[in-house]
KEBAVEX-823181 format. One line per 3 residues: for each residue x, y negated, z of N, C-alpha, C. Coordinates in Angstrom, 3 decimals, always signed. Last residue first. Example, Ala and Ser with C-alpha at 12.3 -4.5 7.8 and 13.67 -1.06 7.14 Angstrom:
# KEBAVEX-823181
+12.850 +2.250 +7.080 +13.670 +1.060 +7.140 +12.900 -0.030 +7.870 | +13.190 +5.690 +7.800 +12.300 +4.500 +7.800 +13.200 +3.300 +7.800
//
This chain:
# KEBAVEX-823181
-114.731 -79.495 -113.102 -116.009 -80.729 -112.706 -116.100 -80.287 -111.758 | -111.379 -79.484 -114.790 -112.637 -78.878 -113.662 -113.614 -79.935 -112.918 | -109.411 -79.757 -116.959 -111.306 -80.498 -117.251 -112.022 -79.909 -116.144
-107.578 -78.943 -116.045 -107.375 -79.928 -115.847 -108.846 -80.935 -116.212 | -107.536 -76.363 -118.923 -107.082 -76.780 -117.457 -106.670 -78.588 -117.313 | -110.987 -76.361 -120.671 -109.467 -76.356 -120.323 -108.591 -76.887 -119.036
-113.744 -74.626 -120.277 -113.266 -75.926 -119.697 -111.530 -75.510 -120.151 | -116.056 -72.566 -122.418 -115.144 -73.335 -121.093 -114.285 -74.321 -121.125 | -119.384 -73.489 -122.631 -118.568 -73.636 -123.046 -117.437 -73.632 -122.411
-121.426 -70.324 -121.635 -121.477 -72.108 -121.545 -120.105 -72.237 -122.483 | -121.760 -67.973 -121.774 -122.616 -68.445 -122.630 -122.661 -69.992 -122.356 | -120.516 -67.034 -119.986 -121.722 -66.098 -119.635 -122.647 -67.516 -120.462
-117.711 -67.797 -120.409 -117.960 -66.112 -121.111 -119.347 -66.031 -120.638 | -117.618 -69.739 -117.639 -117.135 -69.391 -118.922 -117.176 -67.987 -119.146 | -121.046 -70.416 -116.251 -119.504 -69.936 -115.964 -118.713 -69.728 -117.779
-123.389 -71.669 -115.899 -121.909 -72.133 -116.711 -121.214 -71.904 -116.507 | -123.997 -69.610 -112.859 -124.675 -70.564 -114.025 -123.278 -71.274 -114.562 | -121.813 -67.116 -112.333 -122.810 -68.197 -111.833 -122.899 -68.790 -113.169
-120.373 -65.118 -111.421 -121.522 -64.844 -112.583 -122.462 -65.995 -112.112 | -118.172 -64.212 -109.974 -119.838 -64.543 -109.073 -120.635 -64.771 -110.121 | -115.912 -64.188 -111.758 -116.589 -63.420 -110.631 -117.792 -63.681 -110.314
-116.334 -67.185 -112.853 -116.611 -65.815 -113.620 -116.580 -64.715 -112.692 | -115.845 -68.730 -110.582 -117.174 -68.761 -111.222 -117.727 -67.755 -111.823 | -113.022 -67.847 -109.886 -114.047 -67.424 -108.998 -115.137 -67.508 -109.696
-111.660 -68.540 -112.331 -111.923 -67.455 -111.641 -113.215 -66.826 -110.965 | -111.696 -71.226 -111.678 -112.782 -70.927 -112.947 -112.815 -69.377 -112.608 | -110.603 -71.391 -109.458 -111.856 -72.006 -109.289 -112.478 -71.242 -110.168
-108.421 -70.747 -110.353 -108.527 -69.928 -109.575 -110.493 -70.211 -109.230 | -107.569 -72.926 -112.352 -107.383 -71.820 -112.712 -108.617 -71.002 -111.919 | -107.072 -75.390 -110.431 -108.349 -75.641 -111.585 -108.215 -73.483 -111.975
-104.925 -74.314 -108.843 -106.307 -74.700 -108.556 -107.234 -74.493 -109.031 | -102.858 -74.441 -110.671 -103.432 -73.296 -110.479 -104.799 -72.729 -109.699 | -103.201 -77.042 -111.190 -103.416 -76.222 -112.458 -104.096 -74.614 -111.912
-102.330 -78.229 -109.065 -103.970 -78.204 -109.138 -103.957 -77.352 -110.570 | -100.149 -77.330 -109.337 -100.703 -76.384 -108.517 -101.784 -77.162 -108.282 | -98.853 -78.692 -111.557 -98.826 -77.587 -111.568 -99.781 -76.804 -110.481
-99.508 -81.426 -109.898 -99.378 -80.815 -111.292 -99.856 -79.363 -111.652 | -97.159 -80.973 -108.266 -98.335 -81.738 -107.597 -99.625 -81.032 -109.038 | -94.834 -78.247 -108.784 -95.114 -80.025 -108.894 -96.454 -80.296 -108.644
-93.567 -75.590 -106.425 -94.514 -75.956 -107.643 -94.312 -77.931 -107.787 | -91.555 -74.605 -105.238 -91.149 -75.821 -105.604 -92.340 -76.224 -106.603 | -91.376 -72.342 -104.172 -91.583 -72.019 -105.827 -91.446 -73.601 -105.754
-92.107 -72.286 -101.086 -90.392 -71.789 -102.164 -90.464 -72.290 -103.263 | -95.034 -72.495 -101.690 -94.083 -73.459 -101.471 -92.697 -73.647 -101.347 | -95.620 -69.699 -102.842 -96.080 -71.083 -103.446 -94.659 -72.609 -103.077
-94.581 -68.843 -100.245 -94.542 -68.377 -101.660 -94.381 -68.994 -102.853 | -96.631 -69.542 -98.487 -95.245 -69.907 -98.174 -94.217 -69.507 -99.671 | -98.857 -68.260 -99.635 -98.659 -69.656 -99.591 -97.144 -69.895 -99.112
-98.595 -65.458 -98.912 -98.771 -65.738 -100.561 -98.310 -67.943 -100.687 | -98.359 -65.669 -96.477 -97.058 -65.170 -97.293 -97.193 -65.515 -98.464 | -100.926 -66.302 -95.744 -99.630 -66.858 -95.508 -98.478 -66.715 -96.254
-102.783 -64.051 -97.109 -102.541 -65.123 -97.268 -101.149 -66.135 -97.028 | -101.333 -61.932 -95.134 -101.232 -61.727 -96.653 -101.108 -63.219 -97.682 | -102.806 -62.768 -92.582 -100.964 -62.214 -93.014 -100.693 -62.691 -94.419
-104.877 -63.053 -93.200 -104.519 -63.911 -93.026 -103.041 -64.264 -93.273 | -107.238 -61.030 -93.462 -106.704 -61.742 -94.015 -105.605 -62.449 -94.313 | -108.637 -58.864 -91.697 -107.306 -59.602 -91.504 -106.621 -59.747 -92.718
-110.862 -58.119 -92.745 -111.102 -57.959 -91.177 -109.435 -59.103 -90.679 | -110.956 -57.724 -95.805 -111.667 -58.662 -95.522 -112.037 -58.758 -93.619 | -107.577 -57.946 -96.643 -108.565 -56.966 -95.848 -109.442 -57.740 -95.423
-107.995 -58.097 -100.761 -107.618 -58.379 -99.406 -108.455 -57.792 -98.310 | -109.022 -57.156 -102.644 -107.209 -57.323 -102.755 -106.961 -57.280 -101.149 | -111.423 -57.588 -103.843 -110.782 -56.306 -102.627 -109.386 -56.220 -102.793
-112.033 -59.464 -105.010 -111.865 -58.533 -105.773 -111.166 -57.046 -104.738 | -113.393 -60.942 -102.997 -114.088 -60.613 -103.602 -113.680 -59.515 -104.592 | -110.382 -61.889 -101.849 -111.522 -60.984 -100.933 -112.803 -60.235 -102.473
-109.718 -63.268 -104.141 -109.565 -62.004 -103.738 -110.069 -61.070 -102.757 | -111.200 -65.163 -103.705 -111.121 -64.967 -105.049 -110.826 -63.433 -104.903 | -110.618 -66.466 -101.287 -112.328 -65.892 -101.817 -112.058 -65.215 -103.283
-108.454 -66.709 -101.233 -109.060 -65.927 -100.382 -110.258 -65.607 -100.792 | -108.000 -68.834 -103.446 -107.032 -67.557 -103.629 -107.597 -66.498 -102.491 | -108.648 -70.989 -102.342 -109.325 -70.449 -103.019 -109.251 -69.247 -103.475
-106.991 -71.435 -99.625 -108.079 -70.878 -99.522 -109.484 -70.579 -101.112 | -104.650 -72.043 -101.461 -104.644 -70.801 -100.651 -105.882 -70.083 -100.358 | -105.564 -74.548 -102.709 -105.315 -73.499 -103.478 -105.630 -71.993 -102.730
-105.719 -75.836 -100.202 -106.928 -75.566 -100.821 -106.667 -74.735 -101.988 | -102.378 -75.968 -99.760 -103.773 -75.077 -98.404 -105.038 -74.127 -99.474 | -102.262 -77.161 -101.889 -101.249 -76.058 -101.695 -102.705 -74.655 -101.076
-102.869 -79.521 -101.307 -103.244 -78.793 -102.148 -102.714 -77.432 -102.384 | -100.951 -80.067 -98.696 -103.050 -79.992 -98.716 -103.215 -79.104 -99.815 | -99.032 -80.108 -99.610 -98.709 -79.301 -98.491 -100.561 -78.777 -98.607
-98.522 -81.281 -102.620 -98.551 -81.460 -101.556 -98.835 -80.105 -100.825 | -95.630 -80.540 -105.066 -97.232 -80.273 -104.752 -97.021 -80.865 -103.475 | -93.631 -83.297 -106.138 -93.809 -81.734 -105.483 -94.941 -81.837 -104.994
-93.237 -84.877 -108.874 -93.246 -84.583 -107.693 -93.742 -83.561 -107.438 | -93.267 -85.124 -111.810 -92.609 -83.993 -111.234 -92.494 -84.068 -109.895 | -94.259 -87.658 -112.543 -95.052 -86.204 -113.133 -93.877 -85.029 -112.454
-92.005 -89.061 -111.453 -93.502 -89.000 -110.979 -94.484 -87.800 -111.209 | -88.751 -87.904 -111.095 -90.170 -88.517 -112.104 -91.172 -88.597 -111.361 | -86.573 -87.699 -107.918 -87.766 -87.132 -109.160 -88.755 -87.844 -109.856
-84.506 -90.176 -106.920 -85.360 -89.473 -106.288 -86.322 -88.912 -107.948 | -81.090 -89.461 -107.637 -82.138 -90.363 -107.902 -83.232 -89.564 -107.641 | -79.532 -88.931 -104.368 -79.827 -88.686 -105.629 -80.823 -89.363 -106.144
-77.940 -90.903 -102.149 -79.023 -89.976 -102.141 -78.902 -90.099 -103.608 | -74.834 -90.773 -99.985 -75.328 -91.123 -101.429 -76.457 -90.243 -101.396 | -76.117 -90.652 -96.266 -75.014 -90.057 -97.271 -75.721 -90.748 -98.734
-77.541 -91.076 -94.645 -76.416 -92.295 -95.081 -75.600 -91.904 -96.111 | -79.176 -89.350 -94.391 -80.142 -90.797 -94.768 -78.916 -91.216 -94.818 | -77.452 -87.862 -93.238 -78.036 -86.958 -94.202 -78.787 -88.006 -94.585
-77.836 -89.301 -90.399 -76.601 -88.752 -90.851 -76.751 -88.402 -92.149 | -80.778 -88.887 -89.645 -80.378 -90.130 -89.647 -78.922 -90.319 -90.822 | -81.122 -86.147 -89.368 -81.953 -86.744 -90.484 -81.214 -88.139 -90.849
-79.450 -86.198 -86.573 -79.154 -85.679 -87.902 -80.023 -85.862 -89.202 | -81.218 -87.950 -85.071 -79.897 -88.512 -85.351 -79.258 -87.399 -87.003 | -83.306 -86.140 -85.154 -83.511 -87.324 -85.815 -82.181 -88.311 -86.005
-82.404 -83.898 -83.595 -82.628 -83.945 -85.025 -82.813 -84.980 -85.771 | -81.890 -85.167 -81.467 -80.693 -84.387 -81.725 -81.219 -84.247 -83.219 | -84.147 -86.384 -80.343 -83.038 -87.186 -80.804 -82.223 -86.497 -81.336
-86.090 -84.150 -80.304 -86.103 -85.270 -81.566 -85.109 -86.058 -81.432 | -84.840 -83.236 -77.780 -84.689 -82.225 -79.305 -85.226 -83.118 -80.304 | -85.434 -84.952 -76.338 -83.856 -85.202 -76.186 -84.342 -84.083 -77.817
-88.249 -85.234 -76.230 -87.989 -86.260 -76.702 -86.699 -86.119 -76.685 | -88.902 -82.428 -75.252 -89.213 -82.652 -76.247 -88.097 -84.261 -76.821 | -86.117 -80.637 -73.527 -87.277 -81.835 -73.195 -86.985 -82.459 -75.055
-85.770 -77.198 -74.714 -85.062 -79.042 -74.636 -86.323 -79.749 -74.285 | -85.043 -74.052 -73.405 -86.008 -74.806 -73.835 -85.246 -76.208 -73.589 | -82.735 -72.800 -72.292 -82.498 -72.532 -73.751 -84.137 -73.445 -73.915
-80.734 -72.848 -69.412 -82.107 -73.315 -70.086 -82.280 -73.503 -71.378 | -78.957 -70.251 -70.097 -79.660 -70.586 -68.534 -80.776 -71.677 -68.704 | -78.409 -70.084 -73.014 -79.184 -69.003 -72.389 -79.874 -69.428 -70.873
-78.120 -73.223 -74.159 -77.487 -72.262 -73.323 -78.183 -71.178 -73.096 | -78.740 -73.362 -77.702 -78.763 -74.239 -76.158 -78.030 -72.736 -75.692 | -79.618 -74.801 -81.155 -79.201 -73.336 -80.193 -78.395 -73.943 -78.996
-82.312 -75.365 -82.480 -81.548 -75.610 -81.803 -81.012 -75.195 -80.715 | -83.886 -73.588 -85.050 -83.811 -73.501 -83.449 -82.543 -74.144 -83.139 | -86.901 -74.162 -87.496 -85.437 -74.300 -87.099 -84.821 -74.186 -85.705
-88.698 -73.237 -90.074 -88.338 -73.805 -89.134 -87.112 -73.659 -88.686 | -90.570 -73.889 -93.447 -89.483 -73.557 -93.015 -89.420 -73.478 -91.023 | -92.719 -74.539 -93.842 -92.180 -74.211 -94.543 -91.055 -73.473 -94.206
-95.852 -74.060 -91.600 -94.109 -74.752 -92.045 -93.382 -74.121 -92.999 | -97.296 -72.523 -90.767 -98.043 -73.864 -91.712 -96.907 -74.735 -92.011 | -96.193 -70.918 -89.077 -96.649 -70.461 -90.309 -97.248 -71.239 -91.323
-96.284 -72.197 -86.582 -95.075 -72.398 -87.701 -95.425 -71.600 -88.981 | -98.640 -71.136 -85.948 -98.501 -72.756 -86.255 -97.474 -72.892 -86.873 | -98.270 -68.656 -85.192 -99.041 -69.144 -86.310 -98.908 -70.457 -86.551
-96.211 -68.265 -83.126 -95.793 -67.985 -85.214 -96.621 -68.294 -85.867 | -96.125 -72.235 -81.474 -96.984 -70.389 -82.021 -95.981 -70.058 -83.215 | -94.153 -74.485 -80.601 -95.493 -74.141 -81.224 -95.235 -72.738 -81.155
-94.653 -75.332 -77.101 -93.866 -75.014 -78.124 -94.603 -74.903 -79.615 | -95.921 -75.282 -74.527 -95.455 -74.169 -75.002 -94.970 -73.737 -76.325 | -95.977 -77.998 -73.166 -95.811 -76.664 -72.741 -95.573 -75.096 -73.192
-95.487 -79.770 -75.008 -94.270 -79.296 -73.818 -94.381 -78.550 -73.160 | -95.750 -78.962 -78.740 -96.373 -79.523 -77.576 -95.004 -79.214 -76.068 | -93.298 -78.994 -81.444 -94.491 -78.296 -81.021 -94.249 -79.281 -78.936
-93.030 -80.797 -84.130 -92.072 -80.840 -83.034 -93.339 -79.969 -81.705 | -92.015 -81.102 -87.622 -92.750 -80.888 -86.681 -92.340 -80.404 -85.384 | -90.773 -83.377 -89.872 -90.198 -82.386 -88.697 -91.307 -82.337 -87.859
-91.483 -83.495 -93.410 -92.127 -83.365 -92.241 -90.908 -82.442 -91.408 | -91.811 -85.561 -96.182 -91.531 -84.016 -95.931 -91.350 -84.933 -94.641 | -92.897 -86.778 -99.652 -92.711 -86.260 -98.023 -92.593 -85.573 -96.969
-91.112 -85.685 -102.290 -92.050 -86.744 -101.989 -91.894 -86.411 -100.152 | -88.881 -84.709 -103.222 -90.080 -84.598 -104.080 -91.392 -85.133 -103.178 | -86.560 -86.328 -102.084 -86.867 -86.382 -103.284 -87.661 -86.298 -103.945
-86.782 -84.059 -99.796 -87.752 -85.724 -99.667 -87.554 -86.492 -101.505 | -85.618 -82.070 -99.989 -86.830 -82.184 -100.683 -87.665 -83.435 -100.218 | -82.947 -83.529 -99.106 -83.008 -82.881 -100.400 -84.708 -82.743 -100.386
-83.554 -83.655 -96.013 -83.209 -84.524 -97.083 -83.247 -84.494 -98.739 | -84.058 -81.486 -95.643 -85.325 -82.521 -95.371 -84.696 -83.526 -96.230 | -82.172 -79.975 -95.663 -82.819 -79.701 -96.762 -83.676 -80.260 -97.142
-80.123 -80.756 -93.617 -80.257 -81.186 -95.500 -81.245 -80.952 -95.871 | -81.850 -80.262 -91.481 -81.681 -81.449 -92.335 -81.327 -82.232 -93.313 | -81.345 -77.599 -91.340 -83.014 -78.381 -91.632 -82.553 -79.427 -91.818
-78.664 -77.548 -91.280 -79.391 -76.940 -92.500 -80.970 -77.567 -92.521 | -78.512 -78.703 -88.772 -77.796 -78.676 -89.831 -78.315 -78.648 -90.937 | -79.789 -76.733 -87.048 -80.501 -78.016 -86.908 -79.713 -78.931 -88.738
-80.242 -73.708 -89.234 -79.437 -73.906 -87.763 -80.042 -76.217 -87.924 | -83.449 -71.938 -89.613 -82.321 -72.759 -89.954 -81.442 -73.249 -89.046 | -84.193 -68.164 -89.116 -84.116 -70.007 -88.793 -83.377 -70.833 -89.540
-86.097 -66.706 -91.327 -84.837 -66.960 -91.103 -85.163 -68.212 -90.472 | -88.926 -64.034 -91.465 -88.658 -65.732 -91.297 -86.934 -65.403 -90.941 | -90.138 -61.718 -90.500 -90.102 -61.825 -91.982 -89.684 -63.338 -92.114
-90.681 -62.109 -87.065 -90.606 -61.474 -88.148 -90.853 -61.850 -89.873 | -88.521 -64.251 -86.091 -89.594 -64.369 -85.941 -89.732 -63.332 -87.273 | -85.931 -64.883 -83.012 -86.386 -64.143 -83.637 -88.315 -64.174 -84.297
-85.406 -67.618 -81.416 -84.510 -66.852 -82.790 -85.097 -66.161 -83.798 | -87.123 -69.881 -80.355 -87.647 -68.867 -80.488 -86.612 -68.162 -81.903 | -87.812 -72.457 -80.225 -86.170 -72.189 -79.377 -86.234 -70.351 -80.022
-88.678 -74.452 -82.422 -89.015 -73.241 -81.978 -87.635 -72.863 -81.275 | -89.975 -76.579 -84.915 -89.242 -76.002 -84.248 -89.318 -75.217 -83.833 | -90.464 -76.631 -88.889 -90.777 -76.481 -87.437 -90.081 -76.236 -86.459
-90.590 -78.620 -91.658 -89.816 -77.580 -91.040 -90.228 -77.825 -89.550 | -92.324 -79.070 -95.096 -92.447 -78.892 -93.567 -91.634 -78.341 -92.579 | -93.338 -80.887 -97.808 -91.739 -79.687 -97.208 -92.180 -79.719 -95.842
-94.643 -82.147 -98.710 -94.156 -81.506 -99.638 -93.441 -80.514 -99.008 | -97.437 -83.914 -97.209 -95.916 -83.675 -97.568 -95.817 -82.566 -98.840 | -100.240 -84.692 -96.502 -99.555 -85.296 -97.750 -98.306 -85.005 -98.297
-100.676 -82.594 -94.974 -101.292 -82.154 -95.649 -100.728 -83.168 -97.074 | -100.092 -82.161 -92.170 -98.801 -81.676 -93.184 -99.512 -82.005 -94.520 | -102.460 -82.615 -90.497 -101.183 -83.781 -90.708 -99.964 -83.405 -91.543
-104.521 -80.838 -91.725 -104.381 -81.969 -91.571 -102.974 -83.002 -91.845 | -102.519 -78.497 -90.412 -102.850 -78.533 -91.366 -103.150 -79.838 -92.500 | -102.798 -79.266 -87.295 -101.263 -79.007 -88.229 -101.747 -79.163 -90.015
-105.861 -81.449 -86.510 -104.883 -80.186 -86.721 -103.394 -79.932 -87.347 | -106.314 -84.013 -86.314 -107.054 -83.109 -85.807 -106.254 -81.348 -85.433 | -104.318 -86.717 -86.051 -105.205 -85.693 -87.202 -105.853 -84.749 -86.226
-103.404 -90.034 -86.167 -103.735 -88.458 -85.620 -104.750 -88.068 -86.175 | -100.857 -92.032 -86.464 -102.207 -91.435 -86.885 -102.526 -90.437 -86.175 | -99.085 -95.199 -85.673 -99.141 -93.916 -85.486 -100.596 -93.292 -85.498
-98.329 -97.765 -85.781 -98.916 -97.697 -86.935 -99.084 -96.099 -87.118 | -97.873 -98.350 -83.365 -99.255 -99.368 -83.767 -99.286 -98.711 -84.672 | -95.758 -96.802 -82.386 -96.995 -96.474 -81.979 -98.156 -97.186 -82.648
-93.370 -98.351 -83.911 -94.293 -97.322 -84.257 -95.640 -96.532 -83.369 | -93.596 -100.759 -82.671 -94.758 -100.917 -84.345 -94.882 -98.968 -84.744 | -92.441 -100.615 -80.462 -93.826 -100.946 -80.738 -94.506 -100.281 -82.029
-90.368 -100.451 -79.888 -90.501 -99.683 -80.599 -92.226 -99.402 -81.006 | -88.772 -101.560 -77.568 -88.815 -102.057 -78.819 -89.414 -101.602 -80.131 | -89.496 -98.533 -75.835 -88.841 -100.546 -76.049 -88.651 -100.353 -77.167
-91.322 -96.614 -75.104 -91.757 -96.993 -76.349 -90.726 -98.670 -76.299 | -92.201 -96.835 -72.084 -91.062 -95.869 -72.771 -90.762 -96.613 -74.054 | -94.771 -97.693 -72.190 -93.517 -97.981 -71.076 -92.254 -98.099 -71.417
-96.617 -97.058 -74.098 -95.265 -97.831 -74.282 -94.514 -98.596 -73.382 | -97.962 -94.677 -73.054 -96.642 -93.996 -73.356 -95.986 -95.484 -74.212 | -100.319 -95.680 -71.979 -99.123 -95.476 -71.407 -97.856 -95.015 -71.884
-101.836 -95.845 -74.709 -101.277 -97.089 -73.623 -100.203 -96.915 -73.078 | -102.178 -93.333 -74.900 -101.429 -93.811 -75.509 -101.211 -95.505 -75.192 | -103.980 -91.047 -73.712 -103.467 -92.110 -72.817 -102.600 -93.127 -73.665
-104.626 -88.741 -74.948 -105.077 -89.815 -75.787 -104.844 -91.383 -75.054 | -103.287 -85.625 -74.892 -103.610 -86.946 -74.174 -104.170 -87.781 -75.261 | -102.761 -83.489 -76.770 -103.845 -83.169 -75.358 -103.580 -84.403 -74.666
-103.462 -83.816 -80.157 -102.788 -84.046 -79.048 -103.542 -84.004 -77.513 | -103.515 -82.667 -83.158 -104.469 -82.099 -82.377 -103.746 -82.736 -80.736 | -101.056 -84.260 -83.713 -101.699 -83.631 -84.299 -102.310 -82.894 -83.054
-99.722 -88.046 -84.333 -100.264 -86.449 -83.591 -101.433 -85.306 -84.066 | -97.072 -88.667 -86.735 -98.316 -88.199 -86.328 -98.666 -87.472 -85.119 | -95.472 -91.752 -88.029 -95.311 -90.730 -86.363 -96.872 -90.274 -87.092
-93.106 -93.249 -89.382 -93.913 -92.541 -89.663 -94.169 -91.825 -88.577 | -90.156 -94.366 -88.918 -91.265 -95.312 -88.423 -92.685 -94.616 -88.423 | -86.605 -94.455 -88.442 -87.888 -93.416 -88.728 -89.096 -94.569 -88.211
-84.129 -95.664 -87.419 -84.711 -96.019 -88.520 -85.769 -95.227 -89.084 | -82.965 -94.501 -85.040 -82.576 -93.803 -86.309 -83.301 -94.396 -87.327 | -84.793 -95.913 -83.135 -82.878 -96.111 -82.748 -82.732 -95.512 -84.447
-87.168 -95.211 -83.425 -86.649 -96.535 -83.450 -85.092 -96.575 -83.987 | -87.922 -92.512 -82.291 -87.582 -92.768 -83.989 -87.047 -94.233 -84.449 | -86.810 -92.960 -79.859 -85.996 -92.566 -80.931 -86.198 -92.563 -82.327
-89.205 -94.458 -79.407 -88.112 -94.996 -79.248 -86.874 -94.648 -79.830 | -91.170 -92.323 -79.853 -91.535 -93.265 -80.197 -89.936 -94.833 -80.408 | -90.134 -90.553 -77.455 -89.920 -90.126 -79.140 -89.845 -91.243 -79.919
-90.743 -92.129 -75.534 -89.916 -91.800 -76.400 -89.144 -91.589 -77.004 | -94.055 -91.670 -75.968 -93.380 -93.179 -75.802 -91.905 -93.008 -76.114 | -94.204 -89.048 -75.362 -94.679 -90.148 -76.790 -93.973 -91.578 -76.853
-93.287 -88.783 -73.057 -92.378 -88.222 -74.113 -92.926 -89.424 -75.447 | -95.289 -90.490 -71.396 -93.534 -90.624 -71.604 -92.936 -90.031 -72.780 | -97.597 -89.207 -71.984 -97.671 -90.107 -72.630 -96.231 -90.616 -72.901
-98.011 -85.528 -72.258 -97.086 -86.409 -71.769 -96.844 -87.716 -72.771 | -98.437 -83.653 -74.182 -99.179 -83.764 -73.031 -98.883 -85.322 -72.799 | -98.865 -82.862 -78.082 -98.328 -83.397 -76.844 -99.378 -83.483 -75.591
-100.109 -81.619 -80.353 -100.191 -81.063 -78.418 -99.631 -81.842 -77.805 | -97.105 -82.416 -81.945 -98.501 -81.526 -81.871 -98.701 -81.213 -80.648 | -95.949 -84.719 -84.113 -96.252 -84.346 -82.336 -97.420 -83.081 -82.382
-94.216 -84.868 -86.422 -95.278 -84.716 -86.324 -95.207 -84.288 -85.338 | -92.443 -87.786 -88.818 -92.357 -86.712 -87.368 -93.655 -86.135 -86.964 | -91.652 -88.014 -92.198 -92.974 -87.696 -91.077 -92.584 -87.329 -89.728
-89.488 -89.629 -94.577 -89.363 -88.593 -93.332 -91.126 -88.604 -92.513 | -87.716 -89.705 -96.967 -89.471 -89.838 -96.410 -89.854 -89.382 -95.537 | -84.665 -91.366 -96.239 -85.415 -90.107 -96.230 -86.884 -90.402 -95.930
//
């Protein structure tokens, strides 16, 4: 499986360290942090036996956005059942499905910070998420025991027969181009008053989580890229726009 683990916020150099150890034990090697509140990462290979190489070869990004930005599939956690207009997945189901859209290239368990988990807005940059269902008397998991419980199941779903992984011209959009589609799709429509130019954002989201059901191909959604761009030009009536007397461009000729 193309698997990503993605830390966000972590505090705690121990948990990094590990996590860092469980992705060992299950054969995972890909680690990101994303926006992380330590940078002590010395200390977290106390923890980290044998499991060196993945801290040596671990990135950090700045934001969620950022570090989802080469995948294809994103699923989040959250002890959190209820989230309006969202279904959880049970831990089960996020891991077929991580398995199944790793076919179209990389796909991501994001694992929110220890103090408070992630947000509905941060899981709103997931495709999906998922709640591992605990006792009511402590229904929150120490971060590094809820990546072993999922990463042993990614692990389980990595032994089964995998399918032949997708053509090349048919991999799955990335998670980035997806974004930069989204945010062209905001100016495009703010400008045509589709959208509330005071709260945006709802609308947006939904339109992108949308996108990323649709299984677009890498392909296909700079198409709709290149599309939305030429859009915008002919809105704003800028110099060589197409129809204001230049020549236009076919999809996939955007300069």
């Amino acid at each position: 499986m193309n698997l990503t683990v993605v830390l966000h916020q972590t505090r705690s150099p121990d948990n990094l360290g590990a996590v860092a150890r469980v992705m060992a034990n299950f054969g995972f090697s890909r680690l990101i942090l994303s926006d992380p509140a330590t940078y002590a990462f010395r200390a977290a290979e106390r923890l980290a036996v044998k499991s060196d190489s993945v801290l040596d070869a671990m990135a950090v990004a700045q934001n969620l956005p950022e570090a989802l930005q080469d995948c294809v599939y994103a699923v989040g956690t959250t002890s959190r059942t209820q989230i309006e207009g969202r279904t959880a997945l049970t831990p089960e189901e996020a891991a077929a499905r991580l398995a199944e859209q790793s076919r179209r290239g990389r796909v991501a368990l994001v694992m929110g910070g220890e103090q408070r988990g992630l947000s509905n807005e941060e899981l709103a940059f997931c495709t999906d998420f998922l709640v591992i269902p605990t006792s009511e008397v402590q229904p929150s998991m120490n971060l590094a025991q809820a990546t072993a419980v999922l990463l042993y199941l990614c692990s389980r779903e990595g032994r089964k027969p995998a399918e032949q992984p997708v053509a090349p011209e048919q991999q799955g959009a990335k998670m980035g181009t997806v974004r930069a589609l989204g945010e062209r799709m905001r100016q495009v429509m703010l400008e045509a008053q589709f959208l509330n130019p005071q709260a945006p954002e709802h609308i947006l989201m939904e339109l992108e989580r949308s996108l990323l059901r649709a299984e677009l191909t890498q392909r296909e959604a700079e198409l709709w890229l290149t599309a939305f761009k030429h859009v915008g030009r002919a809105m704003g009536g800028g110099k060589g726009t197409p129809g204001k007397g230049a020549p236009s461009r076919g999809p996939g000729q955007d300069g």
